[in-house]
PAROLUM-933751 format. One record per residue: residue in one letter; x, z, y of N, C-alpha, C in turn. Coordinates in steps of 0.2 Angstrom, whole numbers, padded with zeros to 4 digits, always signed. Layout:
<atoms>
AXZYXZYXZY/...
</atoms>
This chain:
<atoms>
X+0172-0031+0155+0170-0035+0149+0162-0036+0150/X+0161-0044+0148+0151-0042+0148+0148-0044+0143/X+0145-0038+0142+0141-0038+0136+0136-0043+0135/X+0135-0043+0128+0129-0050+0126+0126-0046+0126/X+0120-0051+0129+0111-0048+0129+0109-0048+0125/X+0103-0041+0124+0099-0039+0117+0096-0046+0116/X+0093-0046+0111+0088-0052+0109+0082-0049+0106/X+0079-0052+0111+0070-0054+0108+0068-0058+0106/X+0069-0058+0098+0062-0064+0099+0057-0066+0100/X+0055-0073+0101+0048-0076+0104+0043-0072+0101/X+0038-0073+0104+0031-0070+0102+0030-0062+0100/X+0034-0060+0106+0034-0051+0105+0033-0048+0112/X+0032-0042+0112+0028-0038+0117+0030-0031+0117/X+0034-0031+0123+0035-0022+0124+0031-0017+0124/X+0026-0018+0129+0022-0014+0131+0017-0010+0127/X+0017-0014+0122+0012-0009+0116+0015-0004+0110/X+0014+0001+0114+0017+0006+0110+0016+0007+0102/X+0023+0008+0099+0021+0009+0092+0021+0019+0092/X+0018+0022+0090+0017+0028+0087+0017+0030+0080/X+0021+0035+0080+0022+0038+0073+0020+0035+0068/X+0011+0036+0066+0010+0033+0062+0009+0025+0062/X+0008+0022+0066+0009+0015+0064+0019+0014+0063/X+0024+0017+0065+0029+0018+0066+0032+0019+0057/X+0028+0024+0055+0029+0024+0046+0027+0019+0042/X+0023+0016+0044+0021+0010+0042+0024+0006+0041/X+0026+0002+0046+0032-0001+0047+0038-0001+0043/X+0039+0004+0041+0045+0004+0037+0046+0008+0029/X+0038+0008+0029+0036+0012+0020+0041+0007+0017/X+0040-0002+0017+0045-0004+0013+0051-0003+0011/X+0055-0001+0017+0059+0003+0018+0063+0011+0013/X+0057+0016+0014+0056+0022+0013+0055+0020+0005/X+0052+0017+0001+0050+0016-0004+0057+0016-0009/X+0061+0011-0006+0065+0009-0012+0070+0014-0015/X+0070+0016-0020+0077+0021-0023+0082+0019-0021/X+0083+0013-0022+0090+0011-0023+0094+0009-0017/X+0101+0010-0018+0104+0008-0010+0103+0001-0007/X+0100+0000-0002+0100-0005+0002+0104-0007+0009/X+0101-0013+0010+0102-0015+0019+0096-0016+0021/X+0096-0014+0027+0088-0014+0032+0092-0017+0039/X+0089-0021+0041+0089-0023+0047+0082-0022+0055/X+0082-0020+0058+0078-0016+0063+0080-0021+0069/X+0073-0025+0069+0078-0027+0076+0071-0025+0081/X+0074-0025+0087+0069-0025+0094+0069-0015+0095/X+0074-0012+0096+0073-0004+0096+0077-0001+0102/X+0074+0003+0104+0077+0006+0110+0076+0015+0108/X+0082+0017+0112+0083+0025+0109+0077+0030+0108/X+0071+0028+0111+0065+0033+0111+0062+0031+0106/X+0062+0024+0102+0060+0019+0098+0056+0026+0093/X+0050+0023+0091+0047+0029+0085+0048+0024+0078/X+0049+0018+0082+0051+0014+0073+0056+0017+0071/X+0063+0015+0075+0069+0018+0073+0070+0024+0072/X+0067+0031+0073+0067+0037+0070+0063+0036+0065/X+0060+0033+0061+0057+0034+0054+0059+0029+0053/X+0065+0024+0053+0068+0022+0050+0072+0025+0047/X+0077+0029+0053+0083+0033+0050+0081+0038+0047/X+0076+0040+0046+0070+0047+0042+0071+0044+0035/X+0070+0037+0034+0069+0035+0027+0078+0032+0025/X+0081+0035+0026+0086+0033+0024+0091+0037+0019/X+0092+0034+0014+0097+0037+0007+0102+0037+0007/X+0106+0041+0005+0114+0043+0007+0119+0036+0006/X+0115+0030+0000+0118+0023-0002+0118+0018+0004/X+0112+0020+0009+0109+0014+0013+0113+0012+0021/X+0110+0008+0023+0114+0003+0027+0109+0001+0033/X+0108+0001+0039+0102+0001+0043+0107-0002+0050/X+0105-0012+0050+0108-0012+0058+0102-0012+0062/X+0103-0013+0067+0100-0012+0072+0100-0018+0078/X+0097-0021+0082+0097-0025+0085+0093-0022+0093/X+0096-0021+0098+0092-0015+0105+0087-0021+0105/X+0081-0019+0110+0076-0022+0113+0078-0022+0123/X+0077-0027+0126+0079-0028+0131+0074-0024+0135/X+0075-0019+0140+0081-0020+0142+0088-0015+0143/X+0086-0013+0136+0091-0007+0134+0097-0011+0131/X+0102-0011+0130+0111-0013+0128+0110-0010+0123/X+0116-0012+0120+0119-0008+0111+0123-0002+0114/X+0124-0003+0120+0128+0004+0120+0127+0008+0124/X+0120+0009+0127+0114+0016+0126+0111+0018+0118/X+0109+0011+0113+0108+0014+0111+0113+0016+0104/X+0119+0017+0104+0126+0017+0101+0127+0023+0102/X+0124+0024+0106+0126+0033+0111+0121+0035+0107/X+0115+0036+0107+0109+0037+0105+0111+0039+0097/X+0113+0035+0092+0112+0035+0086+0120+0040+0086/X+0125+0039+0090+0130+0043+0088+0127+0052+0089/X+0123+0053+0094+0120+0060+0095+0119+0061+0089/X+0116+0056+0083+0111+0060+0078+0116+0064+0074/X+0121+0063+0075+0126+0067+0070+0130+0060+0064/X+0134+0065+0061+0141+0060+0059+0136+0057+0055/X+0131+0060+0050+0128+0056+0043+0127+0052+0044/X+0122+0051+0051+0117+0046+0052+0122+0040+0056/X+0127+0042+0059+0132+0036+0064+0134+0033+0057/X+0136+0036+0052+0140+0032+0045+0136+0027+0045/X+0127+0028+0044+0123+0022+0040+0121+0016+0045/X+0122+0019+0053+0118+0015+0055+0122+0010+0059/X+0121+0003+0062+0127-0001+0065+0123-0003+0072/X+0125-0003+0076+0124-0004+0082+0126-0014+0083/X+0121-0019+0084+0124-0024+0084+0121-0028+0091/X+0127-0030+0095+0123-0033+0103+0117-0037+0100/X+0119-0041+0097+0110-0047+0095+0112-0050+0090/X+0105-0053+0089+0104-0055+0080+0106-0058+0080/X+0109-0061+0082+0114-0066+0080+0123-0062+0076/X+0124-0057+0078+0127-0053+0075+0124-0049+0067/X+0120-0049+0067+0119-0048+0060+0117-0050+0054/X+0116-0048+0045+0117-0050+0043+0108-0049+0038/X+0111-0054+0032+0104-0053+0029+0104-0047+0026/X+0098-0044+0024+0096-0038+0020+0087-0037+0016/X+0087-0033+0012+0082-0032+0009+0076-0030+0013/X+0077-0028+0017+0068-0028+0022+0071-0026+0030/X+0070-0031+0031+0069-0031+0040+0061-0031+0042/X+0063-0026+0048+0058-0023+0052+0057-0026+0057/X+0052-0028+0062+0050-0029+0069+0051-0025+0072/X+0053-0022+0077+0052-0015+0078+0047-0016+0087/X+0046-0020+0088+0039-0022+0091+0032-0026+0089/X+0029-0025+0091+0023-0027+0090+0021-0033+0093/X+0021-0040+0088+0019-0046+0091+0012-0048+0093/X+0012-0049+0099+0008-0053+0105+0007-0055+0108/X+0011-0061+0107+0012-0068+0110+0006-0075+0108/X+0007-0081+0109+0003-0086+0107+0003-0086+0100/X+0002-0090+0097+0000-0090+0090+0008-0095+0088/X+0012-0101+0093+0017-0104+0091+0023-0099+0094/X+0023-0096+0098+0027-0091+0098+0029-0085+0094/X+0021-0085+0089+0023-0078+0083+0026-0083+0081/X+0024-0087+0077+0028-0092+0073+0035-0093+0072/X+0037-0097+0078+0044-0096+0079+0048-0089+0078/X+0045-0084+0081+0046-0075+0082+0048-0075+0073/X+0043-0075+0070+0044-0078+0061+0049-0079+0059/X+0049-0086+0060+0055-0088+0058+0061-0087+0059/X+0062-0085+0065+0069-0081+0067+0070-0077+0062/X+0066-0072+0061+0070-0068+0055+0069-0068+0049/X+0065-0073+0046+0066-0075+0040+0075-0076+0038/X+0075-0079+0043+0082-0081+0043+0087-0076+0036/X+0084-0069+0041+0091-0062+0037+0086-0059+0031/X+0082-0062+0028+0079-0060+0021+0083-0063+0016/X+0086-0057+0015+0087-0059+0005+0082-0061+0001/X+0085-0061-0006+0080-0065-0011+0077-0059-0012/X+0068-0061-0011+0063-0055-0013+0062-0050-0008/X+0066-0052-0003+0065-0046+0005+0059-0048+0007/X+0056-0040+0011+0052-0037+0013+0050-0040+0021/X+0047-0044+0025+0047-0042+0032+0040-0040+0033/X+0042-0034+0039+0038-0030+0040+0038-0031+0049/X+0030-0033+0050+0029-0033+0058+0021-0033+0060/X+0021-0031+0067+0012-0028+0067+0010-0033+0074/X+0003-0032+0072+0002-0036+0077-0005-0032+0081/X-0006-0032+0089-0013-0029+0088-0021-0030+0086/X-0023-0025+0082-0028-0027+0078-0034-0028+0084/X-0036-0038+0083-0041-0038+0089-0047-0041+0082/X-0054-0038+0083-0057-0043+0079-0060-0048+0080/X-0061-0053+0076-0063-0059+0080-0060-0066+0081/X-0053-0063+0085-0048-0068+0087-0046-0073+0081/X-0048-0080+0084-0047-0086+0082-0039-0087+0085/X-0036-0087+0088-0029-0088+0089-0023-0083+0092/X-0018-0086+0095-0014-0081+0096-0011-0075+0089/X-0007-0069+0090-0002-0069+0086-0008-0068+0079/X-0012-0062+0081-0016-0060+0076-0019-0064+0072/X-0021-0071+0073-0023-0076+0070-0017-0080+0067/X-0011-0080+0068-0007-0082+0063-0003-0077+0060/X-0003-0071+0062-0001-0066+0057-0005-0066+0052/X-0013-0068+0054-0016-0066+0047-0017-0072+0043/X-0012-0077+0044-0010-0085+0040-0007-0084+0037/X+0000-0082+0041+0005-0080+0036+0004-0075+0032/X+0000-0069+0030-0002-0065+0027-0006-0069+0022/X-0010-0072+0024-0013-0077+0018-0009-0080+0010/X-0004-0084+0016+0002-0087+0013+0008-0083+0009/X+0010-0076+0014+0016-0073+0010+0014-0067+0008/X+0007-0063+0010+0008-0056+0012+0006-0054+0006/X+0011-0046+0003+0010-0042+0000+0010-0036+0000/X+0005-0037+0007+0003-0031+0007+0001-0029+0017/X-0006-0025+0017-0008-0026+0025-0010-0017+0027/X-0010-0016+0033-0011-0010+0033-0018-0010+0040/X-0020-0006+0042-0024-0005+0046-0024+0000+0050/X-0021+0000+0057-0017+0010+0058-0022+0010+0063/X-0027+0013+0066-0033+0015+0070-0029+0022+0072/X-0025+0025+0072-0022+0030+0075-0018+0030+0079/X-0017+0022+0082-0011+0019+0085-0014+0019+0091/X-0014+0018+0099-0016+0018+0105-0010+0012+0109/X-0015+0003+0107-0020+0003+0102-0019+0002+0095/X-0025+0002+0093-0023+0000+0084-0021-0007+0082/X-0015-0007+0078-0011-0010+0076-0013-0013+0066/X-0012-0017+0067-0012-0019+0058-0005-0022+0057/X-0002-0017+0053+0004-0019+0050+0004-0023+0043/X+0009-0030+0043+0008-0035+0037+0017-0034+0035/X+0017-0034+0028+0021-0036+0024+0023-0043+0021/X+0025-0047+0023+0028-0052+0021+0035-0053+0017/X+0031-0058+0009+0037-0060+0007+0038-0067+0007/X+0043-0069+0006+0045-0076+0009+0048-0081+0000/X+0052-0076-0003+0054-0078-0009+0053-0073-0013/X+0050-0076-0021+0048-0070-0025+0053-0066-0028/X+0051-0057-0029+0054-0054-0032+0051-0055-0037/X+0055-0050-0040+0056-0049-0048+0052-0042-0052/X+0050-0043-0056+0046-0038-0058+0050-0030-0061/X+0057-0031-0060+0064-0027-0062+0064-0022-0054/X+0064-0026-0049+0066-0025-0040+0058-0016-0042/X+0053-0018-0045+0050-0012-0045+0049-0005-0047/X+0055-0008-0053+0055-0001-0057+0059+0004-0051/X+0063+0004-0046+0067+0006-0041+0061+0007-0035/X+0055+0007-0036+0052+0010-0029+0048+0014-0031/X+0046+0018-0025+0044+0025-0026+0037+0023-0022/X+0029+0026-0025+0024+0024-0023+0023+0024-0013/X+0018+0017-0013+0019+0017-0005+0016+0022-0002/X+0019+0022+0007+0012+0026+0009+0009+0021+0013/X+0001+0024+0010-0004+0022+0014-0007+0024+0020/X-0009+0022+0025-0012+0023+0029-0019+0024+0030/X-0022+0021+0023-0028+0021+0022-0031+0027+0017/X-0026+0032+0018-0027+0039+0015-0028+0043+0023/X-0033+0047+0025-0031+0052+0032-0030+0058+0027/X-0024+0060+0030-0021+0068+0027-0026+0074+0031/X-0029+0078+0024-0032+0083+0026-0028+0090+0025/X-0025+0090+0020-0020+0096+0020-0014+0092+0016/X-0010+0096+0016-0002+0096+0012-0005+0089+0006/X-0007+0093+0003-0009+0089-0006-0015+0084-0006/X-0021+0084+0001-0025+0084+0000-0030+0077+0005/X-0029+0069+0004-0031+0066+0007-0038+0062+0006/X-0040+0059+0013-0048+0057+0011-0046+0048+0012/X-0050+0044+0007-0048+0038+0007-0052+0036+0011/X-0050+0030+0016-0054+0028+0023-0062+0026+0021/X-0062+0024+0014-0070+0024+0013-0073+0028+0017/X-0071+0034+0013-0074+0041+0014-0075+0042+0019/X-0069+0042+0025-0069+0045+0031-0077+0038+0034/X-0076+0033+0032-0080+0028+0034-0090+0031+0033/X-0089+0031+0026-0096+0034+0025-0098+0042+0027/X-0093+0044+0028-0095+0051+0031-0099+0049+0036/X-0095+0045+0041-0097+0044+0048-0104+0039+0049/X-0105+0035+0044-0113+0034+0045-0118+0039+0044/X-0115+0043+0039-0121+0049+0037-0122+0052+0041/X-0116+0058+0046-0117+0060+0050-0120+0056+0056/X-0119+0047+0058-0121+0044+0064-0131+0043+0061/X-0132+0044+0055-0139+0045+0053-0143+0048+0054/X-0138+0056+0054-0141+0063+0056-0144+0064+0063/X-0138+0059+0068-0139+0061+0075-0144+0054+0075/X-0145+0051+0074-0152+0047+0077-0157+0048+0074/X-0158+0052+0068-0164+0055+0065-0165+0061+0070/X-0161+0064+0074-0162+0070+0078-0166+0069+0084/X-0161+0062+0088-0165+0058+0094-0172+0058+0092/X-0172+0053+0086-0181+0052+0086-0185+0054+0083/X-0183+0062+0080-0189+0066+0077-0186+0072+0079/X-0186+0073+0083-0181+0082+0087-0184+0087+0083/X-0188+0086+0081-0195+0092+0079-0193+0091+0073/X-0192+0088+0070-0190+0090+0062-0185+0090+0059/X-0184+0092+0052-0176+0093+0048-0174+0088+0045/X-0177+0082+0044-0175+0075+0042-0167+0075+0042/X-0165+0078+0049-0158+0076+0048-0154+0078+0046/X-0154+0084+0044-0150+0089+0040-0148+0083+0032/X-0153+0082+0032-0151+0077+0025-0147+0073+0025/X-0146+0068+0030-0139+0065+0030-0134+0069+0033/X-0134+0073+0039-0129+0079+0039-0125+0082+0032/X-0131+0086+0028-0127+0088+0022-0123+0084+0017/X-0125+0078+0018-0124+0072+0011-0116+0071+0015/X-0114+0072+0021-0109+0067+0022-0104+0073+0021/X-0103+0079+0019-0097+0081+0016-0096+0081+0009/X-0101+0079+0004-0100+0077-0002-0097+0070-0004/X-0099+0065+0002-0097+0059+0001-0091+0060+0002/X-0088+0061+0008-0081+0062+0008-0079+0066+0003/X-0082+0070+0001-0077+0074-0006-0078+0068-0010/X-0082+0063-0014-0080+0061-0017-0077+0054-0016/X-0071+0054-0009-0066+0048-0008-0060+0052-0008/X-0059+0060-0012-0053+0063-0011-0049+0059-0014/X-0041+0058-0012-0037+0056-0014-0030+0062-0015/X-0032+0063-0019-0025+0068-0020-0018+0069-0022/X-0012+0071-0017-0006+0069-0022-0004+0072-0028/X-0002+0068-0031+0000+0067-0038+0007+0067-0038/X+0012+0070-0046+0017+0072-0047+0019+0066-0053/X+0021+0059-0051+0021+0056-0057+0027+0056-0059/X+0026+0056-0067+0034+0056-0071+0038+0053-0070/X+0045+0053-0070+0052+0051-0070+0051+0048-0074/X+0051+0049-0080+0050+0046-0089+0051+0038-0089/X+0057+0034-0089+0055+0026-0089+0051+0025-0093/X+0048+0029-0099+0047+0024-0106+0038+0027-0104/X+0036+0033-0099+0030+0034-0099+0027+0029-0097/X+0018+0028-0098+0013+0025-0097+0006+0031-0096/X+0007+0030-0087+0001+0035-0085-0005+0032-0084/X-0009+0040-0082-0016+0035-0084-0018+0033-0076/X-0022+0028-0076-0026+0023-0070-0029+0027-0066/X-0032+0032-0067-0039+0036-0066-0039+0042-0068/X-0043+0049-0063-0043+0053-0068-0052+0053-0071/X-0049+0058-0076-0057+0055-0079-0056+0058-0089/X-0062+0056-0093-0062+0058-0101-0059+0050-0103/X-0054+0053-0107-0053+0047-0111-0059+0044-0118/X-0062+0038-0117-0067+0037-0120-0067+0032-0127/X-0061+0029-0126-0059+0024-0132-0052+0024-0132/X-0047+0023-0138-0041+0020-0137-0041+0016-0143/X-0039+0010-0143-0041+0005-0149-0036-0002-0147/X-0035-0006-0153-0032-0011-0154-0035-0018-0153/X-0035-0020-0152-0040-0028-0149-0036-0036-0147/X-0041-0040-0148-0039-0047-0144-0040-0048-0138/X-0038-0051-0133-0041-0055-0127-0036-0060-0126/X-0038-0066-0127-0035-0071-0123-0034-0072-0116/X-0038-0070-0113-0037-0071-0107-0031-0067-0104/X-0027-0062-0107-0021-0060-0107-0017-0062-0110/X-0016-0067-0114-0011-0068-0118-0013-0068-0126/X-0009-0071-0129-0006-0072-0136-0005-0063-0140/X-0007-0061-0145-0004-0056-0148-0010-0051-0147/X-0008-0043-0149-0014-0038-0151-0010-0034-0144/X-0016-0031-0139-0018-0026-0135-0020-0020-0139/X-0016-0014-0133-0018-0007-0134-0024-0006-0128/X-0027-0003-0130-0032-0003-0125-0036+0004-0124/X-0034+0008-0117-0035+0015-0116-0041+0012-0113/X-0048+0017-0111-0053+0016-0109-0055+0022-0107/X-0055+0025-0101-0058+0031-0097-0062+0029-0091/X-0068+0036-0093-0074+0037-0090-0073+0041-0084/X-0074+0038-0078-0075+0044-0073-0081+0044-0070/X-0083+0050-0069-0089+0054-0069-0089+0054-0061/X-0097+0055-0059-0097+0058-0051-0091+0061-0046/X-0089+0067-0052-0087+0072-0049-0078+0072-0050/X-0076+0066-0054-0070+0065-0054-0066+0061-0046/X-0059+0059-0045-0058+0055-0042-0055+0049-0042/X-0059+0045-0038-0060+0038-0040-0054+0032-0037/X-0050+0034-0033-0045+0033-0032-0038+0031-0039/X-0039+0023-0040-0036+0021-0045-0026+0019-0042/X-0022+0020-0048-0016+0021-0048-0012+0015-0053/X-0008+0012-0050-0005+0009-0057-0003+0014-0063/X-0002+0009-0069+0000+0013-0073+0007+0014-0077/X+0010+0009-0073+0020+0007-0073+0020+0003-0068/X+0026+0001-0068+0029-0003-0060+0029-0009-0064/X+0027-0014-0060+0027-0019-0059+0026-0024-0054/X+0025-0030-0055+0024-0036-0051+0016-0038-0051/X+0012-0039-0047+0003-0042-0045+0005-0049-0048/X+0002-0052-0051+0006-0061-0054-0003-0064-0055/X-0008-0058-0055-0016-0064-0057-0020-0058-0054/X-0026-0058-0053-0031-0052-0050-0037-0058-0049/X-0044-0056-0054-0049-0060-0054-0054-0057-0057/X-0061-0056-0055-0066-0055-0058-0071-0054-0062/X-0072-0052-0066-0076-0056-0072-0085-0054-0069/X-0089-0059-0071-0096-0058-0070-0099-0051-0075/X-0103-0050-0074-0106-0045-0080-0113-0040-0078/X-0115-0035-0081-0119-0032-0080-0119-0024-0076/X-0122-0020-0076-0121-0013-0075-0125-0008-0075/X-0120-0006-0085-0126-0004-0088-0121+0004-0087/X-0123+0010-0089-0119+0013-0089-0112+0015-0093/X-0106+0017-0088-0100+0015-0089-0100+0022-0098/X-0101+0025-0100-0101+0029-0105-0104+0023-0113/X-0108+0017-0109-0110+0016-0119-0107+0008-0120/X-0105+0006-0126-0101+0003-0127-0103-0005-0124/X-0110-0004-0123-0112-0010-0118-0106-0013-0110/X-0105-0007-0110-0101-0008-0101-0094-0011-0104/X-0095-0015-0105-0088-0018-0111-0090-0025-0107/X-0098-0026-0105-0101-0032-0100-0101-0032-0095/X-0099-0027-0091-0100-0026-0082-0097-0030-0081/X-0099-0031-0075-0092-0033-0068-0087-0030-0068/X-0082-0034-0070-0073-0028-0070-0069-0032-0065/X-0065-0030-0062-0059-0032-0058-0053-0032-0062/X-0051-0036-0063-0045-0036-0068-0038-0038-0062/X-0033-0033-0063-0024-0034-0060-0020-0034-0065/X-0018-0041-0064-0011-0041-0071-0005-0041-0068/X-0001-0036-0072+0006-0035-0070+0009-0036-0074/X+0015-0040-0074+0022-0042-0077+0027-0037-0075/X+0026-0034-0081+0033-0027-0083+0039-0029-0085/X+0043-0027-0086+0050-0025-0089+0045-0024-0096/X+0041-0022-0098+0041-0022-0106+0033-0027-0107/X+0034-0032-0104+0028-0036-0106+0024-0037-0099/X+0017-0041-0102+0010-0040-0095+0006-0034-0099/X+0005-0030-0092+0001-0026-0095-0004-0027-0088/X-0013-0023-0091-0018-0028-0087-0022-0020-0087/X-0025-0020-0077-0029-0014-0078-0036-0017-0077/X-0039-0014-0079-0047-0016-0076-0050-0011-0074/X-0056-0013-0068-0060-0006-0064-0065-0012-0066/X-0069-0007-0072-0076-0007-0071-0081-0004-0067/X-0088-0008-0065-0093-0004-0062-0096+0000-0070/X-0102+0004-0064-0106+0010-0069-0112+0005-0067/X-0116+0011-0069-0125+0012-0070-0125+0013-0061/X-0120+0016-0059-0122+0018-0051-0115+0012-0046/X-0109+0012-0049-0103+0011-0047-0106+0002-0046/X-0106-0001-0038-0107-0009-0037-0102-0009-0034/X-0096-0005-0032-0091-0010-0028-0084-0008-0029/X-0080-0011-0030-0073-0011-0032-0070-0012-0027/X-0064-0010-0024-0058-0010-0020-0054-0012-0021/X-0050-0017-0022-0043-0018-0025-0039-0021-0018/X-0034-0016-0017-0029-0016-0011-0022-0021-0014/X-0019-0023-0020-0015-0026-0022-0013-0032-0020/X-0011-0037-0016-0013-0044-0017-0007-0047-0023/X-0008-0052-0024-0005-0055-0028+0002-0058-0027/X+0007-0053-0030+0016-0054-0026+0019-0048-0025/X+0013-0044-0025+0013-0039-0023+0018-0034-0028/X+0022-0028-0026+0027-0025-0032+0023-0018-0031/X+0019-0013-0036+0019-0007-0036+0023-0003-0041/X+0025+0001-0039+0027+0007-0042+0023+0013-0047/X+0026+0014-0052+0023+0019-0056+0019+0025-0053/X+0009+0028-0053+0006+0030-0051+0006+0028-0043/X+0006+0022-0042+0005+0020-0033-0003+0018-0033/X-0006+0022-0028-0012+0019-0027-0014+0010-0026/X-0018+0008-0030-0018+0001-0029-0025-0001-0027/X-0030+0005-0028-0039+0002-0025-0042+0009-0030/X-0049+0006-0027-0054+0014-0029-0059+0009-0032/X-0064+0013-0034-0071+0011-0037-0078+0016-0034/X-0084+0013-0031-0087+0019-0029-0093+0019-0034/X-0090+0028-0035-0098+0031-0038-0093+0029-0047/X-0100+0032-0052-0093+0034-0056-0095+0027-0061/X-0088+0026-0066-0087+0019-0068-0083+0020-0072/X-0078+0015-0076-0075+0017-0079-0066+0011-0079/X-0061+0014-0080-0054+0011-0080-0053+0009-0085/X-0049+0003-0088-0044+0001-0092-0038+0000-0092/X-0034+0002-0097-0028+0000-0096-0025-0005-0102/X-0024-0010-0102-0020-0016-0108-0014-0014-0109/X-0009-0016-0114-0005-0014-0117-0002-0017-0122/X+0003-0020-0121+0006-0024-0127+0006-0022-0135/X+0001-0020-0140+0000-0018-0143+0009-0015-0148/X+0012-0019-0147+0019-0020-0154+0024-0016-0148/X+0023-0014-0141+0028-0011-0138+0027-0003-0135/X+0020-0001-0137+0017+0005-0132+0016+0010-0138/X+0015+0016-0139+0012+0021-0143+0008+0023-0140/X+0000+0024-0141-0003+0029-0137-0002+0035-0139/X-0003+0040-0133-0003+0046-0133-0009+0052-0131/X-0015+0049-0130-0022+0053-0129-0025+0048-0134/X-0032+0053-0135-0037+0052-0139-0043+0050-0138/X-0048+0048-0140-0056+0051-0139-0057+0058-0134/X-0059+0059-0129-0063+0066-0127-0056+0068-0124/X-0051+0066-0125-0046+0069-0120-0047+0070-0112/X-0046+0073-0108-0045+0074-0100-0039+0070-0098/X-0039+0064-0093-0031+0064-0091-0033+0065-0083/X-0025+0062-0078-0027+0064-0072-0023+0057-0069/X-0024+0053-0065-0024+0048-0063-0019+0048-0061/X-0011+0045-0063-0004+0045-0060+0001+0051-0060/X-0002+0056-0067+0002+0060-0069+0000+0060-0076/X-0006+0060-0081-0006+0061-0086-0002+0056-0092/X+0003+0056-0095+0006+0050-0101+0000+0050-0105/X-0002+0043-0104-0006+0039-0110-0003+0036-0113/X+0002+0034-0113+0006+0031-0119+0012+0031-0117/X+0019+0027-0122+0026+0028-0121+0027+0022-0124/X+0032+0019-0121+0037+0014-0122+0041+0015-0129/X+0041+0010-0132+0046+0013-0139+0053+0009-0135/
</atoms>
């Protein structure tokens, strides 16, 4: 009998190894969602690091085909997935080529496109094809800077147009930037079912304990400070001073993980930090009706690493002008704020990152389309500032005060009635 040939799609490239961590990447979408689904994996051969961290992330409910990459068969790698044991042969299907398979909620590339720019395209379209309603496509392309054409530059088109969400994996050989695309919108309901994403832009320092890329960033200028202060004044201590500065700064991009509640009806805090105001109010610019509105300060030595504060959908993200006075007196009600509005299952609820006296720059990682999960990191603030969280006045009860402590993605500030 003669077997059908694997399928490649256009505008893809074996040769560029995917590794672990760009490999998890690749499939967080995947890994995220609680609920049972279908995953489609196409372009994988048995040594595949995608395909091993896909079947890693899979749930007793789920369903994972697979599509080989030429010029491995379906039935080296049928053999390969029947090794892993009976669990894993249950979920996963061996399919000769895509044309054998079926739609699902996040299909993977399991290659890395690097073709011309009309050949990712087409490469694109091919599997848009097996996207259900609100599915996820996940594919990486090599991160070149610069590049005006070729895949790079229409992966970062189409990320423009559909993407909800990009990664940037520098621990890949080479580094790869992985793009999530969606095609048709989800629903603000599809979020309450995910589990916060992982990022890439957290480097793991122990178990509990991560540094957000700022950090590892601004470390590296202070120590590259130290060493050219060294070159050109060898005779003095000058350089100790950016030497020492640079493990404070990293300490203050720690990212730590968090324990965030089961609780549907919970509402955790944005930030850790003192809670500085909780009050009832108008804003138009959110809508019709009364807001509850939690206000926390975080100080130098807090961390600045902001989380959502329920699952939802990204639907608006825009920044207000203002001033930057210090984030503790009632005047920083005028800064510069980042506002993200999410449409929840109980209403729009809106965070804002204010600047401080010190804090000028904001980070918001969300794009708009985008689905977070309750406590999922969504952006940082540097230096200290202050969080809000909006709230449909007539559907939340606050549950912190003035001068309370909370902790950013684990502490209830309010409850769902």
């Amino acid at each position: 009998m003669t077997q059908s040939p694997a399928v490649r799609p256009t505008g893809r490239s074996g040769p560029v190894r995917i590794g672990e961590r760009a490999a998890r990447t690749l499939v967080a979408e995947l890994a995220r969602i609680n609920d049972a689904k279908a995953a489609l994996l196409v372009g994988a051969s048995p040594d595949s690091a995608v395909l091993a961290a896909a079947i890693e992330a899979l749930l007793p409910g789920d369903r994972l085909t697979v599509v080989p990459v030429e010029p491995f068969g379906a039935a080296a790698l049928r053999e390969h997935v029947t090794a892993q044991g009976r669990w894993v042969a249950d979920r996963v299907r061996v399919v000769d080529t895509l044309a054998d398979a079926e739609t699902a909620g996040v299909v993977i590339a399991g290659e890395v496109f690097a073709g011309t720019a009309e050949e990712t395209r087409s490469g694109v379209e091919g599997l848009t094809k097996y996207l259900s309603a609100g599915a996820v496509l996940s594919v990486a392309t090599i991160a070149t800077p610069g590049r005006t054409d070729g895949a790079a530059a229409e992966l970062a088109r189409q990320d423009a147009l559909y993407g909800v969400g990009a990664d940037l994996v520098l621990r890949n050989s080479p580094p790869v930037r992985v793009y999530r695309l969606r095609f048709t919108p989800a629903t603000p309901a599809m979020a309450d079912n995910l589990a916060p994403a992982y990022r890439p832009s957290s480097v793991p320092v122990t178990r509990g304990m991560h540094i957000d890329s700022n950090g590892v960033a601004a470390a590296g200028i202070a120590l590259g400070l130290a060493a050219l202060a060294r070159v050109a004044r060898p005779s003095s201590k000058l350089w100790l001073l950016p030497a020492l500065a640079a493990g404070p700064v990293a300490a203050f991009f720690r990212d730590p993980e968090r324990d965030v509640p089961e609780d549907p009806t919970a509402v955790v805090a944005s930030a850790d930090g003192q809670v500085l105001s909780v009050q009832r109010l108008h804003d138009e610019r959110f809508g019709d009706g009364e807001w509850l509105r939690v206000a926390v300060f975080l100080s130098v030595l807090d961390v600045h690493v902001n989380r959502a504060p329920v699952a939802g959908k990204v639907v608006d993200y825009f920044v207000a002008d203002g001033g930057f006075v210090n984030a503790m007196k009632p005047d920083a009600e005028h800064n510069v704020a980042a506002y993200t509005v999410l449409d929840t299952a109980h209403g729009t609820v809106v965070v804002a990152q204010r600047t401080g006296l010190i804090a000028r720059r904001i980070v918001q990682r969300a794009p708009i389309g985008a689905l977070l999960a309750k406590g999922e990191r969504f952006g940082l603030i540097r230096f200290g500032s202050r969080t809000d969280v909006y709230l449909p006045a007539e559907a939340a009860d606050p549950l912190v005060g003035p001068g309370d402590k909370v902790v950013g993605g684990s502490t209830v500030i309010a409850r769902w009635r």
